[in-house]
ZAFI-502584 format. One record per atom (N, C-alpha, C, O): residue number from 0; residue in one letter; atom name; x, z, y. Coordinates in Angstrom, 3 decimals. Layout:
BEGIN
<NUM, "A", "CA", <X, Z, Y>>
...
//
This chain:
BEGIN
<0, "X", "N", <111.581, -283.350, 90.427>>
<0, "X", "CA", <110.451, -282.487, 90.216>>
<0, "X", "C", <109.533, -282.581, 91.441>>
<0, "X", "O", <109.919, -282.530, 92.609>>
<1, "X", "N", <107.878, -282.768, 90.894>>
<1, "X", "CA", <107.147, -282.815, 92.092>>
<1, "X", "C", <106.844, -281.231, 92.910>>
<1, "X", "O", <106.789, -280.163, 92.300>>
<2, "X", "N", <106.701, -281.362, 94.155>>
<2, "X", "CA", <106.176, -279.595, 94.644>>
<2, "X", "C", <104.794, -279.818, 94.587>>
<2, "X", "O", <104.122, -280.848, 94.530>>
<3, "X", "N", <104.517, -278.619, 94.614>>
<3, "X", "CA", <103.416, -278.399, 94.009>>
<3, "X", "C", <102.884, -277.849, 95.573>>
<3, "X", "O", <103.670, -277.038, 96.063>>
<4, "X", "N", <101.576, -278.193, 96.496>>
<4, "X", "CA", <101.454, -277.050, 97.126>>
<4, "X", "C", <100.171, -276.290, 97.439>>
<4, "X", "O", <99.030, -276.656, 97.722>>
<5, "X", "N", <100.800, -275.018, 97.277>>
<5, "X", "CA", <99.385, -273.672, 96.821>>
<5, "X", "C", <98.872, -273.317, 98.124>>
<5, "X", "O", <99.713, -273.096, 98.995>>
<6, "X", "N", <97.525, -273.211, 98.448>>
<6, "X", "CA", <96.818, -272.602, 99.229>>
<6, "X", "C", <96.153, -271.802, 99.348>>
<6, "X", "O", <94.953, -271.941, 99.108>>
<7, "X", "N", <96.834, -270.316, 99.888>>
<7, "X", "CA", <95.843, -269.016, 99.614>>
<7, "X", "C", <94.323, -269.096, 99.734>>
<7, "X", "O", <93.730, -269.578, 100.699>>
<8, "X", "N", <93.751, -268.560, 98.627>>
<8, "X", "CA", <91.718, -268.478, 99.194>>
<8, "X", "C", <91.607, -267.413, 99.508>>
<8, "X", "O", <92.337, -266.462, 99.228>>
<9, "X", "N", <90.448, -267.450, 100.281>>
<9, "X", "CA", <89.548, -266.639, 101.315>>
<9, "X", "C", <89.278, -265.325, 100.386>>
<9, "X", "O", <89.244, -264.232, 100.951>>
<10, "X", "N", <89.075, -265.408, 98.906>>
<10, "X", "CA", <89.034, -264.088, 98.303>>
<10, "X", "C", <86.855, -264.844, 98.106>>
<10, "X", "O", <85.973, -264.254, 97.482>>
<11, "X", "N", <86.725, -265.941, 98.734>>
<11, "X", "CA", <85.704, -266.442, 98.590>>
<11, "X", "C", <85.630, -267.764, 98.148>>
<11, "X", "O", <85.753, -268.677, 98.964>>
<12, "X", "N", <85.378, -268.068, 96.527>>
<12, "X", "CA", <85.508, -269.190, 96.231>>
<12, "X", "C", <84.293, -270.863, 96.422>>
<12, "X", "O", <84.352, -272.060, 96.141>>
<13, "X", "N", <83.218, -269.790, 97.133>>
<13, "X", "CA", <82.265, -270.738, 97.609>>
<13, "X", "C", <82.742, -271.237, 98.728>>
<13, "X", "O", <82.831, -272.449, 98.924>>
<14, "X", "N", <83.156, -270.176, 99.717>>
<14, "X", "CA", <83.378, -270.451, 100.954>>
<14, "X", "C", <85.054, -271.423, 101.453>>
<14, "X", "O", <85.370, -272.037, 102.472>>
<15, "X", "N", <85.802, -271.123, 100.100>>
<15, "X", "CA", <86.536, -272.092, 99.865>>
<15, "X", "C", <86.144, -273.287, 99.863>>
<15, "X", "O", <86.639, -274.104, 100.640>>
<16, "X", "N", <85.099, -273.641, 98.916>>
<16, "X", "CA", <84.333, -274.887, 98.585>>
<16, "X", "C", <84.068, -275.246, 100.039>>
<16, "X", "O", <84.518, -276.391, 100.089>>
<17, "X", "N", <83.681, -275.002, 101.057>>
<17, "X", "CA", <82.560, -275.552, 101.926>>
<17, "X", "C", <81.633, -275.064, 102.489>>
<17, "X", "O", <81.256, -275.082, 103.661>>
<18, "X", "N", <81.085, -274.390, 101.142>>
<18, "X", "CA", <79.700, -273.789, 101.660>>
<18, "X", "C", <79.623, -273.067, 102.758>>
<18, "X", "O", <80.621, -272.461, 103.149>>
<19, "X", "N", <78.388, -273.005, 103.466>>
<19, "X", "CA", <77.737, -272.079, 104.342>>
<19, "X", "C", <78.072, -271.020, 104.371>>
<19, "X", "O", <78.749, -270.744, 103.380>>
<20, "X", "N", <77.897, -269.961, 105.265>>
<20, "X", "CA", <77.879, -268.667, 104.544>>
<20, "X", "C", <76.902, -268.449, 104.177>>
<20, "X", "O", <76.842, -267.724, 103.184>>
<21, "X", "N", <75.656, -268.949, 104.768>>
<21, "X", "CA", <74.253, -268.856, 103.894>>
<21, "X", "C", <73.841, -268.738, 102.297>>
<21, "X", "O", <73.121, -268.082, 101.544>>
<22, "X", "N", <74.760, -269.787, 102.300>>
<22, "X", "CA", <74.670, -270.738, 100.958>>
<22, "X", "C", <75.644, -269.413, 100.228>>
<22, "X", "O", <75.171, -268.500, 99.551>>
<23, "X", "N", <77.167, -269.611, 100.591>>
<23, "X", "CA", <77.786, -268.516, 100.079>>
<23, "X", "C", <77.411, -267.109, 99.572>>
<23, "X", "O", <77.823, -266.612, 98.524>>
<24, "X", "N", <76.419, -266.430, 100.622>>
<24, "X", "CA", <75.982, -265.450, 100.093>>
<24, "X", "C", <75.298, -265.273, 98.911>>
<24, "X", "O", <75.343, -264.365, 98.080>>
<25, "X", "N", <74.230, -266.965, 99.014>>
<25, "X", "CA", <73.360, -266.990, 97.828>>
<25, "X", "C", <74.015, -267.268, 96.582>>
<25, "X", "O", <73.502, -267.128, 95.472>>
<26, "X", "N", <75.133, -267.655, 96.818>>
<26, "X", "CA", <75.493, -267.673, 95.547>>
<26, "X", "C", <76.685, -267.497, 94.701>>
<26, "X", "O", <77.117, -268.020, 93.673>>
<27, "X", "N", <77.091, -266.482, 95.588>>
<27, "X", "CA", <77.746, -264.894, 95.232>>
<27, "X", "C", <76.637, -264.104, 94.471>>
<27, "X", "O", <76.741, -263.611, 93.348>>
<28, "X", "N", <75.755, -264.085, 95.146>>
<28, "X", "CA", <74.562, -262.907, 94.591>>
<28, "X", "C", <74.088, -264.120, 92.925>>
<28, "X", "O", <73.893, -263.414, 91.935>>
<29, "X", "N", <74.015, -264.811, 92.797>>
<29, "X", "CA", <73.371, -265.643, 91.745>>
<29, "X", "C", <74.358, -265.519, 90.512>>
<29, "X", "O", <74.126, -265.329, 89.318>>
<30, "X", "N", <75.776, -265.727, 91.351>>
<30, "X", "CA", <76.586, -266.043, 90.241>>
<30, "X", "C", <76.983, -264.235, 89.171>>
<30, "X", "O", <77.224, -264.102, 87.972>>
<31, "X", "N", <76.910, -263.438, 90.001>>
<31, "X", "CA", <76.961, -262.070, 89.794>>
<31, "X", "C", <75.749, -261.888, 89.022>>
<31, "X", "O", <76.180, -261.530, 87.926>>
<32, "X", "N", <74.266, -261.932, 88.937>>
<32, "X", "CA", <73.346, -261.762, 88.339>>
<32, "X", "C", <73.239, -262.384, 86.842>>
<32, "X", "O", <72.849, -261.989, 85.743>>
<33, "X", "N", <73.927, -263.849, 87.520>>
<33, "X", "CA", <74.192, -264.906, 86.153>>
<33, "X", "C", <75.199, -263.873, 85.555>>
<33, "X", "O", <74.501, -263.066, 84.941>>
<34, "X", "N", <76.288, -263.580, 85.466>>
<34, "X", "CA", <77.298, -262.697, 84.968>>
<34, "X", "C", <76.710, -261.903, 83.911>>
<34, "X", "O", <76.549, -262.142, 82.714>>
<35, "X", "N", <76.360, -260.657, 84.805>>
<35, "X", "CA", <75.309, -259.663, 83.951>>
<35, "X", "C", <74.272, -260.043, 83.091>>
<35, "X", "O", <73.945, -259.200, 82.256>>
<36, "X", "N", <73.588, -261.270, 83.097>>
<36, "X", "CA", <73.030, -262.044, 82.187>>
<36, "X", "C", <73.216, -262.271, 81.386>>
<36, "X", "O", <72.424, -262.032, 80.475>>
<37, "X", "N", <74.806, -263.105, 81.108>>
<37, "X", "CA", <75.472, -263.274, 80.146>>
<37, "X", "C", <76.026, -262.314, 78.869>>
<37, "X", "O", <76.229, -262.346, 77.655>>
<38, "X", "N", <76.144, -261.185, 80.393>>
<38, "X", "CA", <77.120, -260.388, 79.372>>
<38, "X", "C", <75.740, -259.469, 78.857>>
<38, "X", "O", <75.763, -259.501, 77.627>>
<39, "X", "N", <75.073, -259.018, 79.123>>
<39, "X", "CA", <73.643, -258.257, 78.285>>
<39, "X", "C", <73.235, -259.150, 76.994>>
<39, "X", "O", <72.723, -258.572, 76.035>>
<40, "X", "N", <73.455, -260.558, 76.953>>
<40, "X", "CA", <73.053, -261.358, 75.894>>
<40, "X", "C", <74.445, -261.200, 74.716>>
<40, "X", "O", <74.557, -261.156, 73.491>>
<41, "X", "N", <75.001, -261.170, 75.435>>
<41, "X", "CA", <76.869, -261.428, 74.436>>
<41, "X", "C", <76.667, -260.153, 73.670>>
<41, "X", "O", <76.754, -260.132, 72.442>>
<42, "X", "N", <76.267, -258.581, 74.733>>
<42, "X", "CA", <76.840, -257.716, 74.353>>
<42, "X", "C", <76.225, -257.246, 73.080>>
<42, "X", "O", <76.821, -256.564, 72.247>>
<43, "X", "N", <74.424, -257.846, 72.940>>
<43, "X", "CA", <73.567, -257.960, 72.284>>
<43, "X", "C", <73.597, -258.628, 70.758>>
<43, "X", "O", <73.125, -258.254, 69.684>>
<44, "X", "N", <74.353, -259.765, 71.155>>
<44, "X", "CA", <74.868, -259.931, 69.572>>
<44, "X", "C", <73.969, -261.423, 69.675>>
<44, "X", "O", <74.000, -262.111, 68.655>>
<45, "X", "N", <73.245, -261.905, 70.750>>
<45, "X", "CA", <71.618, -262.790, 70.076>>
<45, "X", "C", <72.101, -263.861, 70.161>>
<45, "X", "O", <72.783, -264.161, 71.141>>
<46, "X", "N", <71.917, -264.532, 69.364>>
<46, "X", "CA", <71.909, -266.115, 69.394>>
<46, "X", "C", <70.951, -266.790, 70.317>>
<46, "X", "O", <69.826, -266.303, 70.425>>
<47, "X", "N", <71.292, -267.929, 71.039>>
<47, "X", "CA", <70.517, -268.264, 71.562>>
<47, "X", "C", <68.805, -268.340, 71.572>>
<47, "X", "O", <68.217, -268.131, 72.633>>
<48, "X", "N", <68.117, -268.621, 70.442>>
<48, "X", "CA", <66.775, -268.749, 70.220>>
<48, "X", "C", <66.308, -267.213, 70.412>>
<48, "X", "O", <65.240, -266.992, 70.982>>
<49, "X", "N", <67.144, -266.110, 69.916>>
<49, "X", "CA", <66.318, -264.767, 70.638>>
<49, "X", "C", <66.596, -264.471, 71.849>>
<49, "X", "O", <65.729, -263.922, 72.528>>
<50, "X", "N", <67.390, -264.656, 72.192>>
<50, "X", "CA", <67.484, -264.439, 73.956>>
<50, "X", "C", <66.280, -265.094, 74.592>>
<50, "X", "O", <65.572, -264.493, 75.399>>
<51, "X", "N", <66.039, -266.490, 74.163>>
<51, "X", "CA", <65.219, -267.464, 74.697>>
<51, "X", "C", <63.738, -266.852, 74.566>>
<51, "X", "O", <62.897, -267.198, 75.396>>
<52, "X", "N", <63.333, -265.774, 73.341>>
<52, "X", "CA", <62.121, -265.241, 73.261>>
<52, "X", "C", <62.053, -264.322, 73.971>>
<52, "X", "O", <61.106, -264.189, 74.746>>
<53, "X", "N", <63.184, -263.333, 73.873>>
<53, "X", "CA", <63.134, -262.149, 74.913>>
<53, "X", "C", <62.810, -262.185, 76.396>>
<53, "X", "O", <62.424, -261.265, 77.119>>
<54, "X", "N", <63.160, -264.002, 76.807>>
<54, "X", "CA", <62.951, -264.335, 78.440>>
<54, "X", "C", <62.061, -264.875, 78.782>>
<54, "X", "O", <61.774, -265.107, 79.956>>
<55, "X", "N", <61.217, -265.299, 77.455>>
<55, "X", "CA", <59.677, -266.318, 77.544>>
<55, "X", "C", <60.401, -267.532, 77.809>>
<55, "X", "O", <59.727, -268.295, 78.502>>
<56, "X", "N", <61.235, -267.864, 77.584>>
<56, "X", "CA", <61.765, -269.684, 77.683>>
<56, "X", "C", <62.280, -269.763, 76.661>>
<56, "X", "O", <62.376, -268.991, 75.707>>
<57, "X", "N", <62.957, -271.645, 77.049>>
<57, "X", "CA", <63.251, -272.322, 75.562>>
<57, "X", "C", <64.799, -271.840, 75.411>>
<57, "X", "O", <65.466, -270.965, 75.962>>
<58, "X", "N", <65.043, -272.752, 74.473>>
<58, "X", "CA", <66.728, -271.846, 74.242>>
<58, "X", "C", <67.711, -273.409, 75.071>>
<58, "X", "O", <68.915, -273.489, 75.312>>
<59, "X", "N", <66.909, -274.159, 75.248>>
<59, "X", "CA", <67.979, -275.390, 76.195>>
<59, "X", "C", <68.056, -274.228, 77.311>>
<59, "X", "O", <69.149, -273.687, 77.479>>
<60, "X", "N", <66.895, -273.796, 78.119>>
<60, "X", "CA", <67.467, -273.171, 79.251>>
<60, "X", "C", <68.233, -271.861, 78.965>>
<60, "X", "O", <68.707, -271.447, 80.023>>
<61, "X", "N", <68.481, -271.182, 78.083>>
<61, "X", "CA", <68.956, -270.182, 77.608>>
<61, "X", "C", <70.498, -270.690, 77.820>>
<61, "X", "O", <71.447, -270.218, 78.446>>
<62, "X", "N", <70.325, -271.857, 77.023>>
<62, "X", "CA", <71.711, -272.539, 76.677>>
<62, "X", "C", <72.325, -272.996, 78.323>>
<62, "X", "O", <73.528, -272.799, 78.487>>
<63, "X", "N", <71.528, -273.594, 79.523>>
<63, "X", "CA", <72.370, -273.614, 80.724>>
<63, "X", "C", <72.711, -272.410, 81.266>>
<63, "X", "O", <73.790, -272.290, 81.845>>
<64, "X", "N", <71.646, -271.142, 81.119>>
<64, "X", "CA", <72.175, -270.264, 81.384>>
<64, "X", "C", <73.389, -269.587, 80.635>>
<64, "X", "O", <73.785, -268.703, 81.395>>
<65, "X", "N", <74.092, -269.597, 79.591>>
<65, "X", "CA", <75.468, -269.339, 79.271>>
<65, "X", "C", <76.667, -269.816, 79.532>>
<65, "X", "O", <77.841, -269.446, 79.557>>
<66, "X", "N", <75.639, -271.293, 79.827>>
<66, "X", "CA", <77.278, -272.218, 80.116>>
<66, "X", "C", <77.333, -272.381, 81.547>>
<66, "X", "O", <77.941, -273.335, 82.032>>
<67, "X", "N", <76.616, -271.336, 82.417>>
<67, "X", "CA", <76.739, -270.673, 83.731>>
<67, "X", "C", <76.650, -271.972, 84.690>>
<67, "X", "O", <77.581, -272.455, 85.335>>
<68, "X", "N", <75.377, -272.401, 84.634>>
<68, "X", "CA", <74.291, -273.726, 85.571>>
<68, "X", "C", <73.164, -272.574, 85.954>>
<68, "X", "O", <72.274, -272.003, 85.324>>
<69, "X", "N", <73.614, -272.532, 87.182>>
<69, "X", "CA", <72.467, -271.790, 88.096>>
<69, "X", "C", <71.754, -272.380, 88.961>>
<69, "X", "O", <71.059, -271.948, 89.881>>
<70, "X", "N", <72.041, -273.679, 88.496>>
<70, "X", "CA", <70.967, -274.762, 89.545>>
<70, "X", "C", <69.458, -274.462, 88.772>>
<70, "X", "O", <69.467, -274.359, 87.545>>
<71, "X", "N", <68.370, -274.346, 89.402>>
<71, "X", "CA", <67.018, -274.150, 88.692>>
<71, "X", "C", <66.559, -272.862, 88.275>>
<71, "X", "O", <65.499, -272.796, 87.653>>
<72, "X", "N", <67.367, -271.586, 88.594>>
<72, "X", "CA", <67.253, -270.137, 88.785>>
<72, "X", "C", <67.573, -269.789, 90.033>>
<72, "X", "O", <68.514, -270.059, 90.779>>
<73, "X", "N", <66.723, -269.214, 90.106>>
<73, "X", "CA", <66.387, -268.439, 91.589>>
<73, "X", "C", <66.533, -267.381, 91.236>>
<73, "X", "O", <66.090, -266.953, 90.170>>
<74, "X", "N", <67.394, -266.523, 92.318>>
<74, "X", "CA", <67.599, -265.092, 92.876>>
<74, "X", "C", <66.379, -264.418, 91.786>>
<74, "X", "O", <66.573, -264.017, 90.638>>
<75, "X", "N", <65.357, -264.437, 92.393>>
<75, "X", "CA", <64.048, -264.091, 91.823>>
<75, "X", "C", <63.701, -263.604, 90.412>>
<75, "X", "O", <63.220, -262.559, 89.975>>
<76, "X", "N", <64.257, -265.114, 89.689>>
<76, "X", "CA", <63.598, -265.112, 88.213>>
<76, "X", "C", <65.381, -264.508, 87.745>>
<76, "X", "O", <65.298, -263.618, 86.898>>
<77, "X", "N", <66.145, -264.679, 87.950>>
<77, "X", "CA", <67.828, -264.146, 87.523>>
<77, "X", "C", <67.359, -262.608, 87.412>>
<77, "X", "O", <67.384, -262.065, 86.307>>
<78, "X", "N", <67.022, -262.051, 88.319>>
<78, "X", "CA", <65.975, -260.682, 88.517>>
<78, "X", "C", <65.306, -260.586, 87.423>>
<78, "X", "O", <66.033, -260.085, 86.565>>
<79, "X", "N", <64.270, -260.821, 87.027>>
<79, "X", "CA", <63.336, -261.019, 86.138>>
<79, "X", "C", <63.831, -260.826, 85.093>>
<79, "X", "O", <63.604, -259.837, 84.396>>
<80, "X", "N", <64.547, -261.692, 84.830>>
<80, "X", "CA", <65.234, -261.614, 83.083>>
<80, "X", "C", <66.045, -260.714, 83.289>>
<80, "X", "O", <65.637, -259.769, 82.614>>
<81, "X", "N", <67.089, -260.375, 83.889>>
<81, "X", "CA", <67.543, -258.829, 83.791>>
<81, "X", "C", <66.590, -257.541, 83.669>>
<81, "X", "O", <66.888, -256.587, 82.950>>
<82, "X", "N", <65.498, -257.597, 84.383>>
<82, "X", "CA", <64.539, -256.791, 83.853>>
<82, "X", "C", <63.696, -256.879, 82.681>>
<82, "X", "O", <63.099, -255.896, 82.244>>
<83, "X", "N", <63.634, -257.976, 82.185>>
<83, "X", "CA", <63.222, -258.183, 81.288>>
<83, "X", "C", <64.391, -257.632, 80.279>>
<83, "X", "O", <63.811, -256.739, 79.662>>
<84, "X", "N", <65.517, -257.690, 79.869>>
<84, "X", "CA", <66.186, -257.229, 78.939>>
<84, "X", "C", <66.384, -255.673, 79.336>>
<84, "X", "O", <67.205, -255.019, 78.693>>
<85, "X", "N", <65.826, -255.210, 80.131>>
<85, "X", "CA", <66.039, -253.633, 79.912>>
<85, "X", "C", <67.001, -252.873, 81.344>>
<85, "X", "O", <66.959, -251.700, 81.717>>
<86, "X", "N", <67.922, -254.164, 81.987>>
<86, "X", "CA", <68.850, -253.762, 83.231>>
<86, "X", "C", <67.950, -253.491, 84.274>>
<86, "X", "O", <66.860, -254.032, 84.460>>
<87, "X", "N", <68.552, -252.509, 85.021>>
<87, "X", "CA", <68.035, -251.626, 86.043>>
<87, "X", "C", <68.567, -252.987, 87.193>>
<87, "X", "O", <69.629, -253.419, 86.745>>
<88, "X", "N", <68.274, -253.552, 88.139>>
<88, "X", "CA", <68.613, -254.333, 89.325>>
<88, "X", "C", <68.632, -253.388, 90.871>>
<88, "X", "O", <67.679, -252.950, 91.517>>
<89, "X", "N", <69.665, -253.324, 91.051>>
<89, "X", "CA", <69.887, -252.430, 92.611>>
<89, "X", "C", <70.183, -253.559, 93.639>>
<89, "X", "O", <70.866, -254.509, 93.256>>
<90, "X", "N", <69.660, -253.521, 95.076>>
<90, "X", "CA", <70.111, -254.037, 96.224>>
<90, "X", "C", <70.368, -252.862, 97.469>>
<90, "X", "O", <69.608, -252.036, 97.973>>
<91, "X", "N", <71.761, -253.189, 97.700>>
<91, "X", "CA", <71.690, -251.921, 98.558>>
<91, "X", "C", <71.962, -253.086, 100.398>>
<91, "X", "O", <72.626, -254.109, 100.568>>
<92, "X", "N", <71.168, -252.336, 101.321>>
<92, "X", "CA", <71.256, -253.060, 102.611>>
<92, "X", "C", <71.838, -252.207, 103.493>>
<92, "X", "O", <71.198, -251.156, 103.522>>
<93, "X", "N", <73.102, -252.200, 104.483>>
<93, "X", "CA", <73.371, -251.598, 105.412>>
<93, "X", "C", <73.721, -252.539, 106.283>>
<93, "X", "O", <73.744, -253.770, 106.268>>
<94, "X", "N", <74.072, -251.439, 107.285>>
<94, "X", "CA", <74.702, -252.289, 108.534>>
<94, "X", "C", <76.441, -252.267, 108.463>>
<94, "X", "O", <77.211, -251.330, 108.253>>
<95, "X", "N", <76.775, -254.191, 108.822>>
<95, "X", "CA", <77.766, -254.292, 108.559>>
<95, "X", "C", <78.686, -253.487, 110.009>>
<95, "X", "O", <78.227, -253.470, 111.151>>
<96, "X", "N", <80.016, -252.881, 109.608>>
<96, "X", "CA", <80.882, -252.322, 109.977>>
<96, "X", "C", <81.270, -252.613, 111.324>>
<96, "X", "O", <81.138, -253.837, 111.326>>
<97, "X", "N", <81.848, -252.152, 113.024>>
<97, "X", "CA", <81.505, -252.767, 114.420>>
<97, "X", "C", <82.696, -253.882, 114.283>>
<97, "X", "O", <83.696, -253.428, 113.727>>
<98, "X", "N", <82.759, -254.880, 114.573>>
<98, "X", "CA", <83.904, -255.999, 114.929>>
<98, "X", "C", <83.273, -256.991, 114.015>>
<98, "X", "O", <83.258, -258.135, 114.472>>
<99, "X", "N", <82.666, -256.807, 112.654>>
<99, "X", "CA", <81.969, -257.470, 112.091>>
<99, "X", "C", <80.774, -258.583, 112.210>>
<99, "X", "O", <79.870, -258.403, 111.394>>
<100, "X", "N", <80.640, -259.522, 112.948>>
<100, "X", "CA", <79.551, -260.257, 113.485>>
<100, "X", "C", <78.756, -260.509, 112.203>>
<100, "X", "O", <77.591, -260.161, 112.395>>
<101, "X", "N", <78.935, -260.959, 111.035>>
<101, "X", "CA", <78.268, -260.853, 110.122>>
<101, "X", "C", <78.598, -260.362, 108.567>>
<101, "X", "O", <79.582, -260.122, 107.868>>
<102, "X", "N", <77.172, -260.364, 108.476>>
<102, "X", "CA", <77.630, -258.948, 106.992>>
<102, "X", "C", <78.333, -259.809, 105.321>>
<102, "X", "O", <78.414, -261.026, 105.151>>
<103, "X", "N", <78.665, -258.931, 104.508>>
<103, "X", "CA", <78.463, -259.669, 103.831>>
<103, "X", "C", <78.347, -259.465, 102.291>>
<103, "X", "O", <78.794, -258.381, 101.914>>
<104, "X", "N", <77.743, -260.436, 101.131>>
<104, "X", "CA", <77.598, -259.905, 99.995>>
<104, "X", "C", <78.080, -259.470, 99.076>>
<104, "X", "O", <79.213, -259.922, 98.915>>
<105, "X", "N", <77.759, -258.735, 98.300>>
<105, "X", "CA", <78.908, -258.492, 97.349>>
<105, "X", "C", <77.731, -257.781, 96.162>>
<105, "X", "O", <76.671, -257.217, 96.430>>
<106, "X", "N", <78.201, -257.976, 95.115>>
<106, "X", "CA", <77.449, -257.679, 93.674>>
<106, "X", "C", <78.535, -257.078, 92.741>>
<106, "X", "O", <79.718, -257.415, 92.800>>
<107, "X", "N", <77.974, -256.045, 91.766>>
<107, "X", "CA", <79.025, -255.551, 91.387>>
<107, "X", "C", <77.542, -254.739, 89.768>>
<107, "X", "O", <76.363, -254.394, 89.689>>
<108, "X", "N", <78.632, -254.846, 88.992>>
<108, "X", "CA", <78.200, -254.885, 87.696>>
<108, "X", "C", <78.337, -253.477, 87.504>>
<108, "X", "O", <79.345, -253.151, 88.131>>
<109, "X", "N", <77.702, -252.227, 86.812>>
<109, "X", "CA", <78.041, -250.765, 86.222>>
<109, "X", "C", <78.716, -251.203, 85.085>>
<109, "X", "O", <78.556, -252.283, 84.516>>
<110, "X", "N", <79.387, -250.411, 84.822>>
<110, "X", "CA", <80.561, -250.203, 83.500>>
<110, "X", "C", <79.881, -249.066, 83.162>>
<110, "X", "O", <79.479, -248.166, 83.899>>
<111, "X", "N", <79.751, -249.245, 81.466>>
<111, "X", "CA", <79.303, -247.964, 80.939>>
<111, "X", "C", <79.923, -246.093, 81.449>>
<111, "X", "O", <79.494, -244.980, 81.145>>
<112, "X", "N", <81.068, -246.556, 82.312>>
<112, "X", "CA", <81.611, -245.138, 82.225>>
<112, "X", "C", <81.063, -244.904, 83.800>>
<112, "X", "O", <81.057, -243.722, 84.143>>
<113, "X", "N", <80.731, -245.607, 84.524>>
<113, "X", "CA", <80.327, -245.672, 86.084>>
<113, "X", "C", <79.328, -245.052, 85.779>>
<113, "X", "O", <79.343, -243.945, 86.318>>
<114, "X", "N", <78.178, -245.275, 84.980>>
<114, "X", "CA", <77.000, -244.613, 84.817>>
<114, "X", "C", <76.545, -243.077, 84.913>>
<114, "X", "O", <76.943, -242.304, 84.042>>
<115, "X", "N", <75.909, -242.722, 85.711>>
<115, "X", "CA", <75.336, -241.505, 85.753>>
<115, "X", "C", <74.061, -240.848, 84.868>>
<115, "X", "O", <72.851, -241.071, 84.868>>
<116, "X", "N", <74.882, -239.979, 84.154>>
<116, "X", "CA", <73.765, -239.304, 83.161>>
<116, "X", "C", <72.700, -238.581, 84.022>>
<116, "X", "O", <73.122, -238.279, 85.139>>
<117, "X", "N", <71.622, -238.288, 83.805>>
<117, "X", "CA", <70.471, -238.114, 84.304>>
<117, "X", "C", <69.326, -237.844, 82.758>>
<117, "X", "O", <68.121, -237.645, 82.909>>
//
């Protein structure tokens, strides 16, 4: 039998990869936006071609965006189309914690029960 051998991750699978932390941050924050993207379209019921109207694009890019290709979306427009379907977008900025030399990202989705009535 061959061994197999496992190497704990960082709990960061970009930063596993290689990446920067630059890079890492960006796309922690992308892949999290992409997420909520997905799941507002799934939860919606739409087939690709209405999603694609609801975002002002075609349904090919509709279609990379499900099969989670975030090359050619920017932070920016990932934004956009979440606002565009109706999601509220929060960024919260503090200062990272003392021993901490640098900060770091994290994105996090509301669950219908997290929500605050108002």
């Amino acid at each position: 039998m061959t061994r197999t051998t496992v190497t704990k991750g960082s709990g960061n699978v970009f930063r596993d990869l290689g990446f920067s932390e630059e890079k890492c941050a960006e796309l922690i924050l992308k892949s999290n936006l992409l997420q909520a993207l997905q799941k507002t379209i799934k939860d919606r019921g739409w087939k690709q071609v209405e999603a694609a109207t609801q975002l002002g694009i075609d349904q090919a890019k509709v279609s990379k965006l499900l099969a989670g290709q975030m090359a050619g979306f920017s932070i920016e427009r990932l934004v956009n189309f979440l606002s565009l379907l109706g999601q509220d977008v929060e960024v919260t900025v503090r200062k990272a914690p003392r021993g901490r030399r640098l900060g770091t990202v994290r994105a996090r989705t509301t669950r219908k029960s997290d929500k605050v009535a108002g």
